[in-house]
PDB file of N, CA, C and O in Angstrom:
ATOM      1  N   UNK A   1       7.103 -27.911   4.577  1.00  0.00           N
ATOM      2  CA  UNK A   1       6.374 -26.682   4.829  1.00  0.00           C
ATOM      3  C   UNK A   1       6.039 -26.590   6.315  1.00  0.00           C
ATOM      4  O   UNK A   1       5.667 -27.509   7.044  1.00  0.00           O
ATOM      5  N   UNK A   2       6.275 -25.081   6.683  1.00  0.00           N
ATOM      6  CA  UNK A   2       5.641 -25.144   8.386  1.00  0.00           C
ATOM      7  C   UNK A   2       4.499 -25.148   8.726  1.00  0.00           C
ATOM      8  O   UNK A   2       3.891 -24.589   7.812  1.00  0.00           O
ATOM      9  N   UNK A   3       3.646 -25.508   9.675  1.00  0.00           N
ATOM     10  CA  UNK A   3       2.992 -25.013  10.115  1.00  0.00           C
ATOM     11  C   UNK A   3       2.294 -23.700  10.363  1.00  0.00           C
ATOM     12  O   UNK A   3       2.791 -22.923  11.178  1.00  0.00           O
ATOM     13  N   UNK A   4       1.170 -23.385   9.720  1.00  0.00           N
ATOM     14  CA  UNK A   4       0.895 -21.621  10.562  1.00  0.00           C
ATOM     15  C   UNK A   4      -0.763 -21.451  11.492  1.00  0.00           C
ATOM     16  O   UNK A   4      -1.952 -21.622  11.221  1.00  0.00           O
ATOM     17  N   UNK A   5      -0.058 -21.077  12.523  1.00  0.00           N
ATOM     18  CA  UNK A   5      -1.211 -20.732  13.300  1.00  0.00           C
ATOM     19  C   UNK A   5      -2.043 -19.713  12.873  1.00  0.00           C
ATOM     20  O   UNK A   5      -1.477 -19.121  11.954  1.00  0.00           O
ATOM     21  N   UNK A   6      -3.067 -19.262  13.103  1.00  0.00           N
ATOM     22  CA  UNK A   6      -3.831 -18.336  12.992  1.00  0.00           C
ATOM     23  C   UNK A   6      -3.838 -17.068  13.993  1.00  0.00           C
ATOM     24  O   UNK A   6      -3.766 -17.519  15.136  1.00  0.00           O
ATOM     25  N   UNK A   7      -3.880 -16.083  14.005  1.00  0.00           N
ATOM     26  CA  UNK A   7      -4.049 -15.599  14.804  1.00  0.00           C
ATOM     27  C   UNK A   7      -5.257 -14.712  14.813  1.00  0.00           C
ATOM     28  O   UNK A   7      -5.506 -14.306  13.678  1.00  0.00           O
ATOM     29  N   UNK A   8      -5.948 -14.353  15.577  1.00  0.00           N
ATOM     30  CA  UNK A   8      -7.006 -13.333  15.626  1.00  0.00           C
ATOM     31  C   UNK A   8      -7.133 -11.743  16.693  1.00  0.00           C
ATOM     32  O   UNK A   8      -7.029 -11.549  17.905  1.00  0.00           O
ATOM     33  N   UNK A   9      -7.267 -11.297  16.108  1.00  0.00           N
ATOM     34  CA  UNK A   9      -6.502  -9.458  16.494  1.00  0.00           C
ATOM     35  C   UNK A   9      -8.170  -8.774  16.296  1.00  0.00           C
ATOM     36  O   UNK A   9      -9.134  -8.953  15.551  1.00  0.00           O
ATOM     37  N   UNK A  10      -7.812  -7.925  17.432  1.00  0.00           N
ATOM     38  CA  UNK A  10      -9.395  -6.841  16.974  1.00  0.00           C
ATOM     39  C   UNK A  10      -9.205  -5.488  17.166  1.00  0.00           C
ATOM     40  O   UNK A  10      -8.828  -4.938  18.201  1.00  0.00           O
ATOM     41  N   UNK A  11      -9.474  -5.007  16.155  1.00  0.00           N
ATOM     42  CA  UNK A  11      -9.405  -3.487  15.651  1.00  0.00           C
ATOM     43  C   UNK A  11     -10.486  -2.317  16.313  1.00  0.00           C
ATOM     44  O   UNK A  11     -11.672  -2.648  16.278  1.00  0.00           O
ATOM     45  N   UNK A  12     -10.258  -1.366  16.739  1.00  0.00           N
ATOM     46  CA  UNK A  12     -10.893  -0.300  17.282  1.00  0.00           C
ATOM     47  C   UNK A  12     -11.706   0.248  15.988  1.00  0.00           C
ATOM     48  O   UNK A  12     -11.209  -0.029  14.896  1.00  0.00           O
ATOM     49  N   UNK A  13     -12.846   0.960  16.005  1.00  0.00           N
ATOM     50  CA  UNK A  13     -12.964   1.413  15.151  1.00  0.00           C
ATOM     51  C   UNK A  13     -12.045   2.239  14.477  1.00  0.00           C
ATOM     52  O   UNK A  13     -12.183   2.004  13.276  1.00  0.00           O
ATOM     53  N   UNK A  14     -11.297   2.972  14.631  1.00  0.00           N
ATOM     54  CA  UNK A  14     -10.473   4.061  14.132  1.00  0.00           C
ATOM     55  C   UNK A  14      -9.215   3.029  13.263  1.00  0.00           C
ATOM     56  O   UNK A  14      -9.134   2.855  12.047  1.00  0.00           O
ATOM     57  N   UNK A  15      -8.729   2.716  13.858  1.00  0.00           N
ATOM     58  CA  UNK A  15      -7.766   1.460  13.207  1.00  0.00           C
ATOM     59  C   UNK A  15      -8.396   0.914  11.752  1.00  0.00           C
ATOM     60  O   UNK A  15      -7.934   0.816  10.615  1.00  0.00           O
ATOM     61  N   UNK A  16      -9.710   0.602  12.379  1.00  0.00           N
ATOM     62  CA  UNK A  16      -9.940  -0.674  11.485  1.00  0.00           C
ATOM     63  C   UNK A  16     -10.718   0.469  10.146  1.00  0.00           C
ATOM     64  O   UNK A  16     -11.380  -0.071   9.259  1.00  0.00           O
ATOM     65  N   UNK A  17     -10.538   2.037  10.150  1.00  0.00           N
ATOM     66  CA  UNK A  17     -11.337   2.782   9.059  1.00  0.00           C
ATOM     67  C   UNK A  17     -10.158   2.959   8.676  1.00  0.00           C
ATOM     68  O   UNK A  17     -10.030   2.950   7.452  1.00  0.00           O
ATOM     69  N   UNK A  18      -9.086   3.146   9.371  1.00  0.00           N
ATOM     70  CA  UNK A  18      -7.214   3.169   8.687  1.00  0.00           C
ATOM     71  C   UNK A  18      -6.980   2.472   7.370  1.00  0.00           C
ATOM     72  O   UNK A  18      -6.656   2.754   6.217  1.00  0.00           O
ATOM     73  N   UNK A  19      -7.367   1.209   8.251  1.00  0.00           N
ATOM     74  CA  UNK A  19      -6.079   0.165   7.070  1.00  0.00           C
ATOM     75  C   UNK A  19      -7.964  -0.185   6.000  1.00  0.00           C
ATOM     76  O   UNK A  19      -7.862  -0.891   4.997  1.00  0.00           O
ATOM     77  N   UNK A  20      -8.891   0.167   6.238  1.00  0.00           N
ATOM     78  CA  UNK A  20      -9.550  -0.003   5.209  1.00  0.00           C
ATOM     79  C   UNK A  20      -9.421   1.356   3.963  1.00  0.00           C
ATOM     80  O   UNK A  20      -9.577   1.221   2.750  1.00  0.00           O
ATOM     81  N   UNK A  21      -9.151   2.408   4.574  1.00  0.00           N
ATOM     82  CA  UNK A  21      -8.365   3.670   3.697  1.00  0.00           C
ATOM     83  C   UNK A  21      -7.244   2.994   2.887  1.00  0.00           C
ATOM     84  O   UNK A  21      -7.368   2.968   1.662  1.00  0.00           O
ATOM     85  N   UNK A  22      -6.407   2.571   3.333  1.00  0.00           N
ATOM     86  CA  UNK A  22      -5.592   2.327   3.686  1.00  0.00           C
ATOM     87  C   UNK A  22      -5.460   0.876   2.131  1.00  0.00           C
ATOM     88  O   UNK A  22      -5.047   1.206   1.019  1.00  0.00           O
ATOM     89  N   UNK A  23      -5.674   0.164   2.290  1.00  0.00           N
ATOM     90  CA  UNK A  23      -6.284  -0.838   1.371  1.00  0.00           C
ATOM     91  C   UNK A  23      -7.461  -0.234   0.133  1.00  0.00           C
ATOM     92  O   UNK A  23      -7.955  -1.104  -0.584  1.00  0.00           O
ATOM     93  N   UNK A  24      -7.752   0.751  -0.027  1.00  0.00           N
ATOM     94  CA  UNK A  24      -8.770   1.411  -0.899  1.00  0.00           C
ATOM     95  C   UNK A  24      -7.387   1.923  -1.636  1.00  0.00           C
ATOM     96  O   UNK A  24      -7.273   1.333  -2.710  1.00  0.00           O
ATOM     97  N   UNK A  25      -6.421   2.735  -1.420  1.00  0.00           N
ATOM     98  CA  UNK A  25      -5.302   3.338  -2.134  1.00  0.00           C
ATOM     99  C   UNK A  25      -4.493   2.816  -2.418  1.00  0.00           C
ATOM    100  O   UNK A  25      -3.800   3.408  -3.245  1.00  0.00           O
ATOM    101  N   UNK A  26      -3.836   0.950  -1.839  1.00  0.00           N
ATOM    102  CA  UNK A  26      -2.557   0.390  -1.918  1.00  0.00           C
ATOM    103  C   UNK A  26      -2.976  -0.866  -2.593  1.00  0.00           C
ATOM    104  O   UNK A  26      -2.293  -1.510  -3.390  1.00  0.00           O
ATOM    105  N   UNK A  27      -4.260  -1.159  -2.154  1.00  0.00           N
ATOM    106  CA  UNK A  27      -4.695  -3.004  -2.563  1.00  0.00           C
ATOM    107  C   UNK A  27      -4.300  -3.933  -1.587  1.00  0.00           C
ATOM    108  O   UNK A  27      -4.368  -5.153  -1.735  1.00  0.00           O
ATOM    109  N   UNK A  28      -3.698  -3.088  -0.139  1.00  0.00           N
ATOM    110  CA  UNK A  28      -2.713  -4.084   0.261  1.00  0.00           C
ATOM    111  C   UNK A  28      -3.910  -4.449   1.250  1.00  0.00           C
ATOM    112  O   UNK A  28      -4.502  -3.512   1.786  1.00  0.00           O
ATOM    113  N   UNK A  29      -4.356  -5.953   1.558  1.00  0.00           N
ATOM    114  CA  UNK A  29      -5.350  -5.811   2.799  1.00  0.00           C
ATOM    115  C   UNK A  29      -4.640  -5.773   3.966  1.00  0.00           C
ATOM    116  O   UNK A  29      -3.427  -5.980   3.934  1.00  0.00           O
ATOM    117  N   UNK A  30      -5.494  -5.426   5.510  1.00  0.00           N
ATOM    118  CA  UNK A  30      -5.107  -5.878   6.327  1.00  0.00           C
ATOM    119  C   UNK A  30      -4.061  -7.196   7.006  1.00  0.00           C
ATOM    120  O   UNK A  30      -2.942  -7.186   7.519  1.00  0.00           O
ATOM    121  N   UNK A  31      -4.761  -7.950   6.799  1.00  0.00           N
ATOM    122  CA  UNK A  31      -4.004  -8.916   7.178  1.00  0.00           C
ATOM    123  C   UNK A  31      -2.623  -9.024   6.132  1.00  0.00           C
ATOM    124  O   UNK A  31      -1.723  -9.464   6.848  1.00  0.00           O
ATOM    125  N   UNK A  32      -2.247  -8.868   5.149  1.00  0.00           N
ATOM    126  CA  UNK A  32      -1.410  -8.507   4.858  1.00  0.00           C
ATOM    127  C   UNK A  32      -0.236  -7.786   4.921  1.00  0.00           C
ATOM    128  O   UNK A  32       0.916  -8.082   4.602  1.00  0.00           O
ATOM    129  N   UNK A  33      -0.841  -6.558   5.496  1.00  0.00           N
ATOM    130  CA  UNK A  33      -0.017  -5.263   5.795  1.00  0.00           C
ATOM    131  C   UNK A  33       0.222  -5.996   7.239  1.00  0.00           C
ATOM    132  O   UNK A  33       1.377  -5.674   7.514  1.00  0.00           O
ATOM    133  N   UNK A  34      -0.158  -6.626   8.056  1.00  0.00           N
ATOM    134  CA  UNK A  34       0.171  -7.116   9.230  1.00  0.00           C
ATOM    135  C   UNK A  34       1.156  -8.008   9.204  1.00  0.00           C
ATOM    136  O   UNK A  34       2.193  -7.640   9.756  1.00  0.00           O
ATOM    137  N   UNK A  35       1.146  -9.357   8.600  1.00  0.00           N
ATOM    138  CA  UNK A  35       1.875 -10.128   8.349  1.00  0.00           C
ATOM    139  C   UNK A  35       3.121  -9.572   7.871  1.00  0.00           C
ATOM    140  O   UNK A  35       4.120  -9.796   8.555  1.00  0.00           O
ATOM    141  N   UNK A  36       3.228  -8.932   6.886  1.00  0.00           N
ATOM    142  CA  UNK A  36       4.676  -8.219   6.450  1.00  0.00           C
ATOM    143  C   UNK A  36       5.589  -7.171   7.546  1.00  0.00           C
ATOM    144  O   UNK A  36       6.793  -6.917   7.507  1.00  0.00           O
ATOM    145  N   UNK A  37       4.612  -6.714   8.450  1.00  0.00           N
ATOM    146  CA  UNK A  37       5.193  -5.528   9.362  1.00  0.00           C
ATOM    147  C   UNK A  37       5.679  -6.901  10.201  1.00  0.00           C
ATOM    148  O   UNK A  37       6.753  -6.655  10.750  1.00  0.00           O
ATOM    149  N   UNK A  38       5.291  -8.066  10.430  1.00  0.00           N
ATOM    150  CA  UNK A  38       5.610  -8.969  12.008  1.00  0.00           C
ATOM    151  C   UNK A  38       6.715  -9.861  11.278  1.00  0.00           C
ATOM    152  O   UNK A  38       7.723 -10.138  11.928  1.00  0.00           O
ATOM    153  N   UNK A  39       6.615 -10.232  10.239  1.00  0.00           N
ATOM    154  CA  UNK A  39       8.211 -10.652   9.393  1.00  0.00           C
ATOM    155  C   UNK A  39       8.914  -9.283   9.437  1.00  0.00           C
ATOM    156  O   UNK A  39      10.091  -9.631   9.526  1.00  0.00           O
ATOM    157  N   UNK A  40       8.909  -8.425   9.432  1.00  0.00           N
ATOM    158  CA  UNK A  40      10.244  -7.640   9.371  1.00  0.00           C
ATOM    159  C   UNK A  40      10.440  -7.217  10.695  1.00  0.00           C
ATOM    160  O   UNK A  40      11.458  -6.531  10.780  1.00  0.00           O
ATOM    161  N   UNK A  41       9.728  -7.398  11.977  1.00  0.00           N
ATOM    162  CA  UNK A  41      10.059  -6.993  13.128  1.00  0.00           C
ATOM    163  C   UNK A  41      10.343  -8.690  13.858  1.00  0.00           C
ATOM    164  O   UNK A  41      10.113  -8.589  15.063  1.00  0.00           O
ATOM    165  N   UNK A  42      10.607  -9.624  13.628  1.00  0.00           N
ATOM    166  CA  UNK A  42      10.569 -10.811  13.759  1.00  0.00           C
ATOM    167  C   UNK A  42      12.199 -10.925  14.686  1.00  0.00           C
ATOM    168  O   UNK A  42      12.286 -11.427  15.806  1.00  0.00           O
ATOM    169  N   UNK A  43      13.048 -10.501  14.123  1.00  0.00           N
ATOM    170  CA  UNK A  43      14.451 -10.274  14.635  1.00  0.00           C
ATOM    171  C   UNK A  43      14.426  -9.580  16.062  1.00  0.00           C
ATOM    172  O   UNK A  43      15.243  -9.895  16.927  1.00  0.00           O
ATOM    173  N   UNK A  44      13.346  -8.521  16.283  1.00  0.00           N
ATOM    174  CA  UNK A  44      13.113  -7.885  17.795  1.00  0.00           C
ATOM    175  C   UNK A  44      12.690  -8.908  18.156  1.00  0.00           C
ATOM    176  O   UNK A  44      13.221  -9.211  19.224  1.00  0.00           O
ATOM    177  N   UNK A  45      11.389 -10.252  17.537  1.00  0.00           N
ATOM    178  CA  UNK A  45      10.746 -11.038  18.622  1.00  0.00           C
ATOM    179  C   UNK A  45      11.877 -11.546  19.680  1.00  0.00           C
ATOM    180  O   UNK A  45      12.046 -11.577  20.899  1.00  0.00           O
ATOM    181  N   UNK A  46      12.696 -12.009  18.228  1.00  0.00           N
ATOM    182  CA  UNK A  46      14.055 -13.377  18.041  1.00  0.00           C
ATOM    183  C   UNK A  46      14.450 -13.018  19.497  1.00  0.00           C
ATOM    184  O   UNK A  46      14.421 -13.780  20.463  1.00  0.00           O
ATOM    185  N   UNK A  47      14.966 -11.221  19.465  1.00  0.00           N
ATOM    186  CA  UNK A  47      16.217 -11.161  20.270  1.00  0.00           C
ATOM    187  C   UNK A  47      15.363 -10.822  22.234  1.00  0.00           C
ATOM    188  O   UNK A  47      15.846 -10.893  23.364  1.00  0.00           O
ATOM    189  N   UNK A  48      14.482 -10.599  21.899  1.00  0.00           N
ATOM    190  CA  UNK A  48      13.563 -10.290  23.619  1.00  0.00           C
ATOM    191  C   UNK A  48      13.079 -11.590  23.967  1.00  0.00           C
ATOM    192  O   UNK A  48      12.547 -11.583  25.078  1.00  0.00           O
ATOM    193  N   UNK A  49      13.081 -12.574  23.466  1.00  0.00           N
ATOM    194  CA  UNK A  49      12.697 -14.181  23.699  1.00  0.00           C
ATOM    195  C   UNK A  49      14.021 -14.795  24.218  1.00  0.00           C
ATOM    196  O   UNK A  49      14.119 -15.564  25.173  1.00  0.00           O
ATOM    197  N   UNK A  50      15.153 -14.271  23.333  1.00  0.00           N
ATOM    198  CA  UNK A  50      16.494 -14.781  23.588  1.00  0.00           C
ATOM    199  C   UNK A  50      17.323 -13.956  24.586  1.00  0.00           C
ATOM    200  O   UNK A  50      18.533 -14.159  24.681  1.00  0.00           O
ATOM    201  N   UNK A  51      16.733 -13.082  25.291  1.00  0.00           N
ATOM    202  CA  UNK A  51      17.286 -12.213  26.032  1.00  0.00           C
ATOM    203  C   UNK A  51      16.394 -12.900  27.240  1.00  0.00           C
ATOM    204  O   UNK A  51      17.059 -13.099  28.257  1.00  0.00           O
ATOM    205  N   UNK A  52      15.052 -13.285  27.310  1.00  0.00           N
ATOM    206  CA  UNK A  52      14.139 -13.241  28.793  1.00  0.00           C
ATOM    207  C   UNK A  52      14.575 -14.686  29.064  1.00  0.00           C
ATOM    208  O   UNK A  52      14.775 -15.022  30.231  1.00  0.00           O
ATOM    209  N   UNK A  53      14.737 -15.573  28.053  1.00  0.00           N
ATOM    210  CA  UNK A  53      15.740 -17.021  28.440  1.00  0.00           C
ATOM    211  C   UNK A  53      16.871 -16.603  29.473  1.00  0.00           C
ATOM    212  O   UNK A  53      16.667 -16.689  30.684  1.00  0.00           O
ATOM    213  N   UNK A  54      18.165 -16.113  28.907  1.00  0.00           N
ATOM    214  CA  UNK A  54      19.028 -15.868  28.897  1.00  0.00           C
ATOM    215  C   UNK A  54      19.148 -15.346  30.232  1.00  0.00           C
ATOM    216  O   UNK A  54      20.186 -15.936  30.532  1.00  0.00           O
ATOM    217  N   UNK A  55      18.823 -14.600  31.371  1.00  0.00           N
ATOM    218  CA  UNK A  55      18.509 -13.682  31.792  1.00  0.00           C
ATOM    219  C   UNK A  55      17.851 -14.233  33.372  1.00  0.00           C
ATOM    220  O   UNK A  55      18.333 -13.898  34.454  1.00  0.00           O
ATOM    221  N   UNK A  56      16.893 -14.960  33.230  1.00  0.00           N
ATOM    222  CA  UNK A  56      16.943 -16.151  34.113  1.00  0.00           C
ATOM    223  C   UNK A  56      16.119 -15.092  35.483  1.00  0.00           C
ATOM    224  O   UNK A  56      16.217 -15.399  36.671  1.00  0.00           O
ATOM    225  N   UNK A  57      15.376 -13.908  35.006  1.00  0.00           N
ATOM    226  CA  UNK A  57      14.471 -13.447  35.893  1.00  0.00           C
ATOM    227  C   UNK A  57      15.159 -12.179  36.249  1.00  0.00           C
ATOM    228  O   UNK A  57      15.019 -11.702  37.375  1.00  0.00           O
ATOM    229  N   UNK A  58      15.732 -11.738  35.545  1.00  0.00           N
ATOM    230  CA  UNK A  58      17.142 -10.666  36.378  1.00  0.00           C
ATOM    231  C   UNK A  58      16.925  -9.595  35.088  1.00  0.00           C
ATOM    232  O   UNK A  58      17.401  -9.757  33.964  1.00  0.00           O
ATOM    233  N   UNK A  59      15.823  -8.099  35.670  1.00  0.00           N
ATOM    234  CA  UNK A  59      15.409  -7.374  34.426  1.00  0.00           C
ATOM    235  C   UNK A  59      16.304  -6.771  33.989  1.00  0.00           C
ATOM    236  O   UNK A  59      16.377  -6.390  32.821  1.00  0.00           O
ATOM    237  N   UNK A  60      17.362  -6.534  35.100  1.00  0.00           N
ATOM    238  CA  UNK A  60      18.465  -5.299  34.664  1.00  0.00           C
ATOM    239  C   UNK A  60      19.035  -6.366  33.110  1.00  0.00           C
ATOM    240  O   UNK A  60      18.875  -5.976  31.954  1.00  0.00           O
ATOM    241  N   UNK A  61      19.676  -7.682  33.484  1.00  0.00           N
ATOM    242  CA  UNK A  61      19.712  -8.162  32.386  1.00  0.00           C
ATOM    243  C   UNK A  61      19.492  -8.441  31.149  1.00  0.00           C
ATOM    244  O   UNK A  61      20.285  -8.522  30.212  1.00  0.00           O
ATOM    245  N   UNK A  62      17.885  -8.647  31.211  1.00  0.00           N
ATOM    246  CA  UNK A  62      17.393  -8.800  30.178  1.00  0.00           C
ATOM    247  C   UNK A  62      17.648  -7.530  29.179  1.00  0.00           C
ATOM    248  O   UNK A  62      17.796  -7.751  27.977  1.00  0.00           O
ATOM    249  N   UNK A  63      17.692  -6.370  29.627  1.00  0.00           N
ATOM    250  CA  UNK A  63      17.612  -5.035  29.077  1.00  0.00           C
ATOM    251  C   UNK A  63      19.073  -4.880  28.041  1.00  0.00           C
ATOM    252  O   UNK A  63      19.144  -4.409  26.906  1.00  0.00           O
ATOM    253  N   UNK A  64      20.238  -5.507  28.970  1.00  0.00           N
ATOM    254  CA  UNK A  64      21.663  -5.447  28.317  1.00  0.00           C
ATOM    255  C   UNK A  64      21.335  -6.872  27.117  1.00  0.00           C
ATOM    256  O   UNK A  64      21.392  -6.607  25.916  1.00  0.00           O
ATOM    257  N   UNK A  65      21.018  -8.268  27.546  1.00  0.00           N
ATOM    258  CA  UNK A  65      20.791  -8.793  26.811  1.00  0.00           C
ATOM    259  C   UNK A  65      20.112  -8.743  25.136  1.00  0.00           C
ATOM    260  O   UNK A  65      20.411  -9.047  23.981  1.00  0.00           O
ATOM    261  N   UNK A  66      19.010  -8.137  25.938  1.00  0.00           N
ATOM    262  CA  UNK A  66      18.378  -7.388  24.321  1.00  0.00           C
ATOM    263  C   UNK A  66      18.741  -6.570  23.035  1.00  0.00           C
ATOM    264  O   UNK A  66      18.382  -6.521  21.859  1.00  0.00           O
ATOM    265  N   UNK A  67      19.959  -5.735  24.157  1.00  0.00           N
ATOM    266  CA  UNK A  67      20.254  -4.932  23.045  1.00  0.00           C
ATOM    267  C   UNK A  67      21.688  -6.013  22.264  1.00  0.00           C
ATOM    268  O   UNK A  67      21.681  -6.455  21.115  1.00  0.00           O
ATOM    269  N   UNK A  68      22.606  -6.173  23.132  1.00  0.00           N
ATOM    270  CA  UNK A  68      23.393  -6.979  22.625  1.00  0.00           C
ATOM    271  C   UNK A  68      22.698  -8.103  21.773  1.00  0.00           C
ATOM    272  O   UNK A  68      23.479  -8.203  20.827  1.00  0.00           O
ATOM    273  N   UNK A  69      21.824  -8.885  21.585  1.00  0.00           N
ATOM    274  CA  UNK A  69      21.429  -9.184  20.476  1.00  0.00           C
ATOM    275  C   UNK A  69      20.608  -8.789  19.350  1.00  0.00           C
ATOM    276  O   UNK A  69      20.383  -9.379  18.293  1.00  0.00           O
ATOM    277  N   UNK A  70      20.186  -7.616  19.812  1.00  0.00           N
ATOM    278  CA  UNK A  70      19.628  -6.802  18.218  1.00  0.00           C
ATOM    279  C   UNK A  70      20.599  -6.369  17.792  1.00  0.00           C
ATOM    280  O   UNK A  70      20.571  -6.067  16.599  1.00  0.00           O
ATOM    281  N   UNK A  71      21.728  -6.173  18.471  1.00  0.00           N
ATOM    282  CA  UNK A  71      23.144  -5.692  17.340  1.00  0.00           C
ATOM    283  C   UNK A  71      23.769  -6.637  16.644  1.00  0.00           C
ATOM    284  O   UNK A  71      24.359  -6.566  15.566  1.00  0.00           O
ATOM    285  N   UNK A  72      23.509  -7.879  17.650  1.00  0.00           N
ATOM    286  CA  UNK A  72      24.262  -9.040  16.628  1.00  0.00           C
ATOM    287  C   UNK A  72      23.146  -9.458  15.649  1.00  0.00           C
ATOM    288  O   UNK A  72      23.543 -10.150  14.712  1.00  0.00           O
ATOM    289  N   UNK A  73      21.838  -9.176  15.678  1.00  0.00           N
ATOM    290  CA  UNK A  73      20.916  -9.272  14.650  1.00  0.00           C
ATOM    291  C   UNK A  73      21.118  -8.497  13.407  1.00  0.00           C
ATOM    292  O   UNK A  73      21.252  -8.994  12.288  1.00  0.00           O
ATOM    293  N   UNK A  74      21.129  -7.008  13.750  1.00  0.00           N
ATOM    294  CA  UNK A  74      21.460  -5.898  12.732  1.00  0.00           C
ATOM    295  C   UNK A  74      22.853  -6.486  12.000  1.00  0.00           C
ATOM    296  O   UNK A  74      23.020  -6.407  10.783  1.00  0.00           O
ATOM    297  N   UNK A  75      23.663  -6.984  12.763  1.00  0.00           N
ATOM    298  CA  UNK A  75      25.089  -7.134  11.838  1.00  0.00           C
ATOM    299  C   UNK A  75      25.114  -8.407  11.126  1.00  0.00           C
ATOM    300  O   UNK A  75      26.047  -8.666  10.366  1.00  0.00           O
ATOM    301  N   UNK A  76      24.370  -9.031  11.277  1.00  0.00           N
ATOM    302  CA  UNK A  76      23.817 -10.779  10.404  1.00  0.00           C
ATOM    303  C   UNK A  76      23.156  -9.833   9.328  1.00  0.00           C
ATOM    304  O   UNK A  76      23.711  -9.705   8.236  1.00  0.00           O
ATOM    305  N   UNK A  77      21.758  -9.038   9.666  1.00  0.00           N
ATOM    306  CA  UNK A  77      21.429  -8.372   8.427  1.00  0.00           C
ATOM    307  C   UNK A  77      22.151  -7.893   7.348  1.00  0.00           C
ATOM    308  O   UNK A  77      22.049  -8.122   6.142  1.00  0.00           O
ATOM    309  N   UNK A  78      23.090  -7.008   8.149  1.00  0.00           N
ATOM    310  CA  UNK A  78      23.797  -6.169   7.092  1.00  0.00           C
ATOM    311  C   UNK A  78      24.787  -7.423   6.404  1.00  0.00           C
ATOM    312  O   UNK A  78      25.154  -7.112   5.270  1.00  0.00           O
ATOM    313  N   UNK A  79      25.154  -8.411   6.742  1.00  0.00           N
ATOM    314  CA  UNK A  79      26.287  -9.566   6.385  1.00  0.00           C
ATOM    315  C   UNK A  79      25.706  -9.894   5.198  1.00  0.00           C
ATOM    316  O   UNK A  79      26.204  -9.798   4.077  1.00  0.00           O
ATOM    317  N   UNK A  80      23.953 -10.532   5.695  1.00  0.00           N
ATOM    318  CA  UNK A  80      23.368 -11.413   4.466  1.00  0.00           C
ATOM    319  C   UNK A  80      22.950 -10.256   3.264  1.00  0.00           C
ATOM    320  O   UNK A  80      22.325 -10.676   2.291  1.00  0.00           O
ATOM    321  N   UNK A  81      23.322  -8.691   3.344  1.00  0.00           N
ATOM    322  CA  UNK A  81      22.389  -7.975   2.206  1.00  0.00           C
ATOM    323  C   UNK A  81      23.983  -7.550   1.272  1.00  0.00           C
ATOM    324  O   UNK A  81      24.082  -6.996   0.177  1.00  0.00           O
ATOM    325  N   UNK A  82      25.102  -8.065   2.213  1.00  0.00           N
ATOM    326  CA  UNK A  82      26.013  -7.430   1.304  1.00  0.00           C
ATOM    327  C   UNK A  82      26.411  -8.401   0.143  1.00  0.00           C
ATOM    328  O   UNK A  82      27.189  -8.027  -0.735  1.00  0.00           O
TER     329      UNK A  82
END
């Protein structure tokens, strides 16, 4: 099993009357609805971490880098759903 850090986030009022709406109609809590949105955007972390490596301080790069690996991300997706 991995490791999980914690993280701690702070909500504006307006936000934080959202996802309590928000959780009154779905059941889903906050931290929940968070955790699930940052696993499915996890592949953008993957590929802007693997692009600012890659890239070696050079922004024009990083920019081509990025996208060239969210496409090779998107096409692993579509591989593993077929």
């Amino acid at each position: 099993m991995s490791k999980q850090k914690e993280v701690t986030i702070r909500l504006d009022d307006t936000t934080s009357t959202l996802f309590a709406e928000y959780e009154a109609y779905t059941r889903v809590s906050p931290e929940h609805y968070l955790q699930q949105l940052l696993e499915k955007t996890l592949p953008t972390l993957e590929a802007m971490v693997g692009a600012l490596r890659e890239a070696g301080g050079d922004e024009q790069a990083v920019m081509e880098l990025f996208g060239k690996k969210m496409a090779e991300s998107l096409l692993r997706q579509q591989a593993a759903g077929a």
